[in-house]
N, C-alpha and C positions, 0 to 999 in steps of 0.2 A: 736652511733648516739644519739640524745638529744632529747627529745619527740616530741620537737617543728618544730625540721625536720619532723620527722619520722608521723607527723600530715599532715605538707606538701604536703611529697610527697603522702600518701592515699589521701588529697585531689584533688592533680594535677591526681594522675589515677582515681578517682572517674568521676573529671569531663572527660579526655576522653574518658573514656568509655561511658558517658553520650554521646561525640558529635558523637563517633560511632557508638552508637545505633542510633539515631537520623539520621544519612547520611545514613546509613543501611535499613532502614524505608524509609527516603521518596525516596532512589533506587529503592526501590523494587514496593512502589506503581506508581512511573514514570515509570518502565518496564512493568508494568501493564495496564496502557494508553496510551501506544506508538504504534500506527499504522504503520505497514511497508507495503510498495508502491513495487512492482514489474511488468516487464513486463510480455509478455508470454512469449518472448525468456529466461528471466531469470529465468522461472516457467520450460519450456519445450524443449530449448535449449539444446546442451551439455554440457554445465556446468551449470548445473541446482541447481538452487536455493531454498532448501525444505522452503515450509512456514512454519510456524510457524500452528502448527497442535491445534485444537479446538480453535484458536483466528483468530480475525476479521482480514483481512487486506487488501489493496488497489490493484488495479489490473487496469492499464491503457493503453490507446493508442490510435487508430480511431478506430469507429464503421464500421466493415468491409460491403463494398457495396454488397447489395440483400440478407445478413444475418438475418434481422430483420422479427421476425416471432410473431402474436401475438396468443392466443387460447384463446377459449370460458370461461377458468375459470379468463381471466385477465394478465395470464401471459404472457410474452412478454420474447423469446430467441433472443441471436443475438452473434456474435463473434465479439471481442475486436482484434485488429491485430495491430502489429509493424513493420508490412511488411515482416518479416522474419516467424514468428509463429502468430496463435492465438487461443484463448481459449476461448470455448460458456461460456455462459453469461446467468442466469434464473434472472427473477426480477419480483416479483409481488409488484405492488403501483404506486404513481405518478409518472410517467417518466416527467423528467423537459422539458419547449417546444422549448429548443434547440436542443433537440437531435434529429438526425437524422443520415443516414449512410454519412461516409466519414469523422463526424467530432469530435472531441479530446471528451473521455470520462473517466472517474475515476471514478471506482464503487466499494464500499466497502463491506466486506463477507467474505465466507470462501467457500476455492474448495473440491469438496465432492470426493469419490474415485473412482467415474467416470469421473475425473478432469472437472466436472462441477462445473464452479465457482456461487456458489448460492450469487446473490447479496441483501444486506438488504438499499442500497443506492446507487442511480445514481447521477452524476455530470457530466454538460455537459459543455462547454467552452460557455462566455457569446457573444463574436462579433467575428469577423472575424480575429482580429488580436491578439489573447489572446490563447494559449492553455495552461494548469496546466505545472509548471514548468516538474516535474516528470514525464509527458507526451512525453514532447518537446525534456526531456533530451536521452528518451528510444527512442525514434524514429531516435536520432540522431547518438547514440550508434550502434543502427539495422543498420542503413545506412552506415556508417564506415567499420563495421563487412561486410559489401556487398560489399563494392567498391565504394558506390554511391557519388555522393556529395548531402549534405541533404540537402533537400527543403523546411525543417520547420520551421515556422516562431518563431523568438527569443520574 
């Protein structure tokens, strides 16, 4: 080979080794800020779905009716349910002034090894005809899995 290849080709692996470092890097910091969404059938189900242990993530479905309990330090427990399972729910802060039982909620945290999901954010559905895709979609799944025909609105 003639030096002028052989300059080349180190420079063609120089640079991809450059672009692979670089896609390598921003993976890892996009694996890093990716929130995953699960139900509680997919938390507690049969085929259960382990979260992802010491990182934040989504947890949704309807605020189960007569669950909502508040105490004297602020916090406020209640169970998230997808009609088939559901999983208490702790949250101290601003609870948004939609929420109430019966309607679409996604709350973000981590479930502790009392499979208490400690939430550090609530989201509640803003009108009547709106629930969080990822909500809509577990509810709909729950129902299939039952037999039912779903009744949630698209």
């Amino acid at each position: 080979m003639h030096k002028k290849q052989k300059q080349k080709i180190a420079g063609i692996i120089v640079i991809l080794l450059g672009v692979g470092t670089a896609l390598a890097l921003s993976l890892s910091a996009l694996n890093k800020t990716v929130t995953f969404f699960f139900s509680p059938t997919e938390i507690l189900g049969e085929n259960k779905i382990t979260p992802p242990a010491n990182r934040p993530f989504r947890i949704g479905g309807l605020v189960e009716n007569g669950s909502i309990e508040k105490s004297d330090d602020g916090t406020i427990s209640f169970y998230i349910t997808d009609n088939m399972n559901r999983i208490k729910v702790e949250y101290n802060g601003i609870i948004p002034d939609l929420f109430k039982e019966g309607q679409g909620v996604v709350a973000t945290g981590k479930l502790n090894e009392k499979n208490i999901f400690i939430a550090s954010n609530i989201l509640a559905k803003h009108d009547e005809k709106y629930m969080p895709p990822e909500v809509s979609k577990a509810l709909k799944d729950t129902a299939e899995k039952m037999g039912h025909p779903s009744k949630v609105n698209e």
